[in-house]
C-alpha beads as a LAMMPS data file, in Angstrom:
LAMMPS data file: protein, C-alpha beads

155 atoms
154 bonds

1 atom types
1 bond types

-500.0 500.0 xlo xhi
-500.0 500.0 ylo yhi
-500.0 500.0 zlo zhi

Masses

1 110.0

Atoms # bond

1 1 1 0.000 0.000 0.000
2 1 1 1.350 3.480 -0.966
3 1 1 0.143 6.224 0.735
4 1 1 1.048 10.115 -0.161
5 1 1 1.085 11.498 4.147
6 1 1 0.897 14.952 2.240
7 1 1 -2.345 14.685 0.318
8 1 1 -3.849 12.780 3.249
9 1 1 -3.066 15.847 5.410
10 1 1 -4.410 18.338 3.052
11 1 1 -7.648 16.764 2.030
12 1 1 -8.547 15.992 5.867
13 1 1 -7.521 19.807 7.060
14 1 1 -9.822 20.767 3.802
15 1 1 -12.675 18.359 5.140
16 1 1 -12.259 19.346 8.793
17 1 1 -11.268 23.071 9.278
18 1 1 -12.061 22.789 13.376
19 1 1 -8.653 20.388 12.782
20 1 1 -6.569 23.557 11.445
21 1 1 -8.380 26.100 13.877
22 1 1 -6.502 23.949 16.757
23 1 1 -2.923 24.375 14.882
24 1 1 -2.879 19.969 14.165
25 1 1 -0.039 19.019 12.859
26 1 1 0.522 15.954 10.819
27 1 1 3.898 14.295 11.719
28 1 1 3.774 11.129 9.808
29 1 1 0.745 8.729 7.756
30 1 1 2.246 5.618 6.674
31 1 1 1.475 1.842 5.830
32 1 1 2.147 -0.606 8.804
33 1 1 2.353 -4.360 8.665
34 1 1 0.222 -5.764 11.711
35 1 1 -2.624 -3.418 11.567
36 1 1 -2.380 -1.616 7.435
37 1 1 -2.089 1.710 8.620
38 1 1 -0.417 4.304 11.128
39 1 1 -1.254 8.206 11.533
40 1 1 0.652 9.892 14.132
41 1 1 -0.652 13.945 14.393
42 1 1 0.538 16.672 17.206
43 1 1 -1.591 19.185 18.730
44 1 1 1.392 22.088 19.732
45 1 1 1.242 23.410 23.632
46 1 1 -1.606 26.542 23.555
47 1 1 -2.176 28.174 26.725
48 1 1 -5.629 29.679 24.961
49 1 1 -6.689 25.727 24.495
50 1 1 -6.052 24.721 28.381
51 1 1 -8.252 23.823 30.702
52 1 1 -8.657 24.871 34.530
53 1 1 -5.472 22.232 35.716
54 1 1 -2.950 23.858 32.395
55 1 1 -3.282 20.949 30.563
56 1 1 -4.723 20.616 26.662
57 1 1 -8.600 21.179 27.161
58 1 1 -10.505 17.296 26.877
59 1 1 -12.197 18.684 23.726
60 1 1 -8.934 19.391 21.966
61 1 1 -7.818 15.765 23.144
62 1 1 -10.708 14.608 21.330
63 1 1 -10.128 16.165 18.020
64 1 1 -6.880 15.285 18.331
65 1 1 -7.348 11.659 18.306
66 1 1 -10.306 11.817 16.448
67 1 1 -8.150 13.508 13.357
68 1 1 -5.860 10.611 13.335
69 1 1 -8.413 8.141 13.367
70 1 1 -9.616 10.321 10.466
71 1 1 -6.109 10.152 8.693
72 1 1 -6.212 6.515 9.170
73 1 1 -9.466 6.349 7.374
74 1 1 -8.583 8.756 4.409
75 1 1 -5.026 6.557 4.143
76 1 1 -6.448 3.349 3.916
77 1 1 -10.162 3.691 2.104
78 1 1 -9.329 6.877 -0.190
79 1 1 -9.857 4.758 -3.278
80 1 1 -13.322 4.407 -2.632
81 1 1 -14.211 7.351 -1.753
82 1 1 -16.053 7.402 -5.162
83 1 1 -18.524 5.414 -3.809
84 1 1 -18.608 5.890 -0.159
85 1 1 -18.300 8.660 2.842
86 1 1 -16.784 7.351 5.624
87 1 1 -18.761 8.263 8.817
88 1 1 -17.861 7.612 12.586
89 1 1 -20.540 5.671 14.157
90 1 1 -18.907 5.694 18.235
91 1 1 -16.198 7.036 20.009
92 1 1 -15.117 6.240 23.642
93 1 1 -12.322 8.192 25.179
94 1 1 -10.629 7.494 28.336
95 1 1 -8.368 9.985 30.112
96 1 1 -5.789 8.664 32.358
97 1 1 -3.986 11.561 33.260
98 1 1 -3.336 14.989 32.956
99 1 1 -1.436 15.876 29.395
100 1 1 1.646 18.457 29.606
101 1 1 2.689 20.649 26.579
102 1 1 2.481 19.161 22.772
103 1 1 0.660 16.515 22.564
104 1 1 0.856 13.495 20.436
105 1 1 -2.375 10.828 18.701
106 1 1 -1.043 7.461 17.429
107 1 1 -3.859 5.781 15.773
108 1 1 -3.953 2.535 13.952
109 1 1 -7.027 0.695 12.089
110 1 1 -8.496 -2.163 14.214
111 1 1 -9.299 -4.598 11.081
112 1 1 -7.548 -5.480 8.366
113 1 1 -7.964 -3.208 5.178
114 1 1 -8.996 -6.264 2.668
115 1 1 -11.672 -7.584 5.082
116 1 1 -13.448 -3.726 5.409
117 1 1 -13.198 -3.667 1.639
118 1 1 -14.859 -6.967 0.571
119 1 1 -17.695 -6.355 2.922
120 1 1 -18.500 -2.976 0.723
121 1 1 -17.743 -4.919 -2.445
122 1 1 -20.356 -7.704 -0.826
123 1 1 -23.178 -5.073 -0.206
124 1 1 -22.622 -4.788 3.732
125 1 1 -21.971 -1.142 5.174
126 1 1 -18.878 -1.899 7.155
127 1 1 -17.655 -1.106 10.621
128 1 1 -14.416 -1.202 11.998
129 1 1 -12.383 0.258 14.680
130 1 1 -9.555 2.788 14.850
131 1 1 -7.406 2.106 17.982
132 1 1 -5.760 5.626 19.310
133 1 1 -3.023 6.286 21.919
134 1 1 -2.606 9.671 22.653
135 1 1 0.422 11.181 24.891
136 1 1 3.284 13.297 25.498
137 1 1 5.696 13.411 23.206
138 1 1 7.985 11.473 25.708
139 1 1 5.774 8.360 25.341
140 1 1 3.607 8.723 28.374
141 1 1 0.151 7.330 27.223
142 1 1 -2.356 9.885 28.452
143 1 1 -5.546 9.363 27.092
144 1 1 -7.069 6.226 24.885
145 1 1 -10.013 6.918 21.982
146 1 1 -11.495 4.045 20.023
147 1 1 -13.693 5.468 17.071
148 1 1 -15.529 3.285 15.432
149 1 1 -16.376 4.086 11.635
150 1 1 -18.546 2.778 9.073
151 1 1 -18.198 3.179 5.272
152 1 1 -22.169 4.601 4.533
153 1 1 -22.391 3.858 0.128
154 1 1 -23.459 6.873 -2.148
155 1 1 -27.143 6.286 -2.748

Bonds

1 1 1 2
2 1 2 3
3 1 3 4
4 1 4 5
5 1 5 6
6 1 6 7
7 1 7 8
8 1 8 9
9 1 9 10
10 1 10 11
11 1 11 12
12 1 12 13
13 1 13 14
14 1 14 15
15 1 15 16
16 1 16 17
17 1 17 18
18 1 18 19
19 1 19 20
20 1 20 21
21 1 21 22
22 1 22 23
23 1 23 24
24 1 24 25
25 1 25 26
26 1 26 27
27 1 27 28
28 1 28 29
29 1 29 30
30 1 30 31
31 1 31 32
32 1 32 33
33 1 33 34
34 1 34 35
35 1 35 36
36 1 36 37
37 1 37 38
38 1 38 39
39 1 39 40
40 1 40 41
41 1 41 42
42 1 42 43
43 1 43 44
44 1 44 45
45 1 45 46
46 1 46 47
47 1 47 48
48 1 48 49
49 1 49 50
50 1 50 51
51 1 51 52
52 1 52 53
53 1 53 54
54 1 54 55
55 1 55 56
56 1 56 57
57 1 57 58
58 1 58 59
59 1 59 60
60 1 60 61
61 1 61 62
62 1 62 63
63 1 63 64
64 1 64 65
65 1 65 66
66 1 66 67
67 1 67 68
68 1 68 69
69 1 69 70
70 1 70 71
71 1 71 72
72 1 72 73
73 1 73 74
74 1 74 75
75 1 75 76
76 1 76 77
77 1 77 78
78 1 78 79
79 1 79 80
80 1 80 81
81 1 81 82
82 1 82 83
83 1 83 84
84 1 84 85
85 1 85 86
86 1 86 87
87 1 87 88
88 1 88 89
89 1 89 90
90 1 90 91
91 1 91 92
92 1 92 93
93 1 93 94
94 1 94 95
95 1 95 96
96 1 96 97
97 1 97 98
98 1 98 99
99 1 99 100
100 1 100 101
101 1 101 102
102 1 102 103
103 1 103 104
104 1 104 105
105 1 105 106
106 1 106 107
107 1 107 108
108 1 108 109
109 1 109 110
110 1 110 111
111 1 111 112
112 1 112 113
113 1 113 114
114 1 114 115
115 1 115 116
116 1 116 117
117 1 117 118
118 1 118 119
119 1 119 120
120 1 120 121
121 1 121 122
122 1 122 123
123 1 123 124
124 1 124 125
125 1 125 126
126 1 126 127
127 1 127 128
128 1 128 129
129 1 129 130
130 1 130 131
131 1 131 132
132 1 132 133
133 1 133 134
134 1 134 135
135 1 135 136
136 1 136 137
137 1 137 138
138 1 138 139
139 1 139 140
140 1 140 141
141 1 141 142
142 1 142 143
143 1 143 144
144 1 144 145
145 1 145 146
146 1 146 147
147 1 147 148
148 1 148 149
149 1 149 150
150 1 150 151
151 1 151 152
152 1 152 153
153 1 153 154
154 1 154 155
């Protein structure tokens, strides 16, 4: 699978301006063995997006992790975008601890690429996970978000 990190980047900051409001940055979108793909994207340290403790405010967490799910999506179903919008169906976060200064959202797809694909191709509107760790950039995990997406087909 070859993915272009750039134009994944720049179509989901077109699709999802809120993204670019909160300065994301996309560090890296790239094909991974075990689970198809990887999106790792940074929200930078902005006092005027704390909350009351100085920490990055839970709703900025949220779209942080929820734009690399996003990424993931775009990365590994672009191709059929022609026929179907992916939507996300659920998403569960858990935060574990207070985040310090840039933060970091590793997400990687929950189900392999093939599998999602021949269900559309078989007529059934898929779901599948998108796993996300998100944390400081020294590697302490501070929050987990599963988002769970389906692709809906153009009627």
């Amino acid at each position: 699978m070859s993915i272009d990190s750039r134009q994944v980047a720049a179509g989901l900051l077109e699709a999802v301006p809120f993204a670019r409001t909160l300065g994301i940055e996309f560090v890296e979108v790239a094909p991974e063995a075990d689970s198809g793909v990887r999106a790792v994207v940074r929200l930078p340290d902005n006092p005027a997006q704390h909350n009351h403790v100085g920490g990055p405010h839970a709703g900025a967490m949220f779209t942080l992790g929820e734009t690399a799910s996003g990424a993931v999506v775009l990365a590994a179903f672009g191709q059929v975008l022609d026929r179907a919008v992916p939507l996300a169906v659920t998403a569960t976060i858990a935060y574990q601890q207070v985040a310090m200064g840039p933060v970091l959202a590793t997400a990687r797809l929950g189900r392999p690429v093939a599998d999602v694909l021949a269900e559309l191709d078989g007529g059934v509107r898929p779901e599948f996970p998108v796993e996300v760790e998100i944390g400081t950039e020294d590697g302490s995990v501070t929050s987990r978000l599963t988002v769970v997406w389906t692709l809906r087909p153009h009627r």
